[in-house]
C-alpha positions as MATLAB code, in Angstrom:
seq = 'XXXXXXXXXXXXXXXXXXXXXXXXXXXXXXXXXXXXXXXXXXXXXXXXXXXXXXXXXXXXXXXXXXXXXXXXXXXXXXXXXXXXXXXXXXXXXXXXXXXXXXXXXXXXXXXXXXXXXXXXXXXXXXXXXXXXXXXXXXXXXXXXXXXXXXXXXXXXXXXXXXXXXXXXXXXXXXXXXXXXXXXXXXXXX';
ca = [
       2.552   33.634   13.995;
       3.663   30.648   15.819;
       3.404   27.047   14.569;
      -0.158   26.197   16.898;
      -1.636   28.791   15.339;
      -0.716   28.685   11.980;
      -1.305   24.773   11.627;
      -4.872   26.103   13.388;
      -5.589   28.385   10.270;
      -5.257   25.600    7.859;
      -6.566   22.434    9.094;
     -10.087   23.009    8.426;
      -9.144   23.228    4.553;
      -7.002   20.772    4.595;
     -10.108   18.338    6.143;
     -12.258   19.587    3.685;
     -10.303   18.346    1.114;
      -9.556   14.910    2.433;
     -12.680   14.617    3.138;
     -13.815   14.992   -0.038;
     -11.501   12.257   -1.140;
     -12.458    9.735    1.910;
     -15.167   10.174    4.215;
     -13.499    7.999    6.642;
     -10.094   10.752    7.031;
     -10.838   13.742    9.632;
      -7.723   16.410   10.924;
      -7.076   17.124   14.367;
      -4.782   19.551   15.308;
      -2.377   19.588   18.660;
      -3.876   15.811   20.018;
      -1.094   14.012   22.232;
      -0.255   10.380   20.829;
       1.493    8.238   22.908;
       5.047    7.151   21.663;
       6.111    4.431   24.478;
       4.572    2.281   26.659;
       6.074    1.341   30.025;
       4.985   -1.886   32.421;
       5.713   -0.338   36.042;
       4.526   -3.606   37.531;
       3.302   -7.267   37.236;
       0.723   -8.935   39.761;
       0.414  -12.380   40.292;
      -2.896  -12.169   39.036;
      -2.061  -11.405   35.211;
      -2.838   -7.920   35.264;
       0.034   -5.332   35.125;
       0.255   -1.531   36.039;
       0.802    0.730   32.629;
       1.975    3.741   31.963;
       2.218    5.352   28.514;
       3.975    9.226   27.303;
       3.072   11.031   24.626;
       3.853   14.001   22.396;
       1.448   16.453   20.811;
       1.080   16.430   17.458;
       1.303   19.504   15.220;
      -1.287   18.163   12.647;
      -2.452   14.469   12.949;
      -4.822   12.830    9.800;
      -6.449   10.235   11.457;
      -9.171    6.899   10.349;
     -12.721    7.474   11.554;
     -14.049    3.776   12.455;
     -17.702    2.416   12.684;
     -17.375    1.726   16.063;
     -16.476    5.437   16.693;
     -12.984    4.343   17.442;
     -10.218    6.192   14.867;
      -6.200    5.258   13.624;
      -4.018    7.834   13.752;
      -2.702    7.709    9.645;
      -0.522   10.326    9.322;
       1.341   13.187   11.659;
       3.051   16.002    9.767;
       5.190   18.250   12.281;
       5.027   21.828   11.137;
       7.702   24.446   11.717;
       6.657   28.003   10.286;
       9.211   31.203    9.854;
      11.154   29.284    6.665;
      14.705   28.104    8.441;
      15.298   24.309   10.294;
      18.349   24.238   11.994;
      19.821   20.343   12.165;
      18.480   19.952   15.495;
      14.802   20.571   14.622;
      15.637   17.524   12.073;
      17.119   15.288   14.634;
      14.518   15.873   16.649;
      11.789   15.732   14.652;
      13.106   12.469   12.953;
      13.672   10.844   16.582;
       9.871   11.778   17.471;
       9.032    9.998   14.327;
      10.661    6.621   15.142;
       9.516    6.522   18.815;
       5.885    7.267   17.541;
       6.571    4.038   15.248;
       7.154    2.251   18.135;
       3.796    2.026   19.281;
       2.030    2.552   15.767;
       4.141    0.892   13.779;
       1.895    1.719   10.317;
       2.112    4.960   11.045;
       3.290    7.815    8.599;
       5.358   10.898    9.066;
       6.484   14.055    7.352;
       7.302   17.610    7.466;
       6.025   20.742    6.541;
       7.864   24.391    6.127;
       5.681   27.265    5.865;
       7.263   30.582    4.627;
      10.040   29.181    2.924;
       9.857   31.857    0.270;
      11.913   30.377   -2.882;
      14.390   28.439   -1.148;
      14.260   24.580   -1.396;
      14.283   21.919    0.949;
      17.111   22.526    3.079;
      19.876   19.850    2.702;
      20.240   19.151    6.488;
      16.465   17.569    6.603;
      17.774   15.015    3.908;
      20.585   13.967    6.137;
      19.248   14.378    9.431;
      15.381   13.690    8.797;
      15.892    9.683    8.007;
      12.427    8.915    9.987;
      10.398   11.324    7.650;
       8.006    9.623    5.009;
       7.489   13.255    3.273;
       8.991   16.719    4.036;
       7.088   19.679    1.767;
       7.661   23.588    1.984;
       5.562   26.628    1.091;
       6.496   29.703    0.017;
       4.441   31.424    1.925;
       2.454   31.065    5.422;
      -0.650   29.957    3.067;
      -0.560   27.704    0.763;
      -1.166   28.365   -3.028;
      -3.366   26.314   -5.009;
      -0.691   23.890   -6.130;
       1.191   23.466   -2.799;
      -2.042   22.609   -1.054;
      -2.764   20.100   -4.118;
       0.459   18.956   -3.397;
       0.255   18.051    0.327;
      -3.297   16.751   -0.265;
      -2.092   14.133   -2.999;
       0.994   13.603   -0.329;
      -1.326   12.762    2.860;
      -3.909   10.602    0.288;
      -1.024    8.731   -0.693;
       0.582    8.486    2.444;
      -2.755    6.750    4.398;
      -2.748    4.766    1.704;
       0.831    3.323    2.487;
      -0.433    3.394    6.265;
      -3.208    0.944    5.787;
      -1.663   -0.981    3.417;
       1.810   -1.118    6.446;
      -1.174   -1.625    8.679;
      -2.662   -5.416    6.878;
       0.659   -6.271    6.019;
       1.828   -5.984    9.735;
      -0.973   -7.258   11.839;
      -2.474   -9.861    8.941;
       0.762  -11.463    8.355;
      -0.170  -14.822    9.930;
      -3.627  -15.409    8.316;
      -4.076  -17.857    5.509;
      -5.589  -15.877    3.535;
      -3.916  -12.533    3.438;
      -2.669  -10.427    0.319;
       0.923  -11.735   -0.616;
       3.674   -9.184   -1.535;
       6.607   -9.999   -3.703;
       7.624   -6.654   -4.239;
       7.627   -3.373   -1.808;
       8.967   -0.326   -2.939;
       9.128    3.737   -1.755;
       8.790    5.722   -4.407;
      10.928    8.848   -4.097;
       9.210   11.991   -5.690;
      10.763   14.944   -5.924;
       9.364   18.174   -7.351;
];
């Protein structure tokens, strides 16, 4: 089973879950985000001609607003078949940080489906710097506790997206939250 189709299979559970938790949180699967933005030209007038590119995502969590407008929270890239060679890493990492270039609140992570009893391998420590989160499964489906897992993982993690999110774009207001203290935890299990 490739990687489309097995992030296909468990999305919908995965929503159903986070929904359960926040209303507001919704999973779409394979949507392009844009990762750069390029001016191609400037007019006297003001205006300029844009351009953006984008990658697809494998699974993207995203913010459901009132006005029917959404914020891409979270993207976890998912590679299934249990090995990630150092290039996968490096490359995954580097989509992360251009994606951060446009959404700068944005989260990021990995996810390893049938990984059978091996752990994390070392290589997505040293290569995957950009990650947020990096989880494995045993197995192409998840078992109770590794879907807890990645559920308490992606609550957490739009969490620390809308909280980047304030901090970022409310920086300048008088009467914004003030922060002393910022700290990523590191959990490891």
């Amino acid at each position: 089973m490739n990687e489309v189709e097995w992030v296909k299979q468990f999305a919908p559970a995965v929503e159903t879950r986070l929904r359960s938790i926040d209303s507001q949180l919704s999973v779409l699967t394979g949507k392009k985000l844009p990762y750069a933005y390029e001016i191609r030209a400037y007019f006297d007038s003001g205006e300029n001609k844009r351009d953006y590119m984008d990658y697809e995502t494998d699974l993207l969590i995203i913010e459901q607003l009132l006005d029917k407008g959404w914020i891409p929270r979270v993207i976890v890239e998912a590679k299934c078949g249990g090995s990630i060679t150092t290039h996968d890493a490096i490359t995954y990492s580097h989509k992360a940080l251009t994606h951060r270039q446009v959404h700068p609140y944005l989260r990021y992570g990995i996810l390893i489906g049938e990984r059978g009893k091996f752990p994390l391998p070392g290589r997505l420590f040293r290569h995957g710097t950009q990650f947020d989160f990096m989880l494995s499964w045993v197995g192409a489906d998840a078992t109770e506790d590794e879907m807890s897992d990645f559920i308490e993982v992606l609550i957490k993690e739009v969490k620390a997206s809308r909280v980047m999110q304030e901090i970022i774009f409310e920086s300048r207001k008088k009467n914004r939250q003030h922060y002393t203290v910022l700290h990523k935890e590191l959990k490891l299990k």
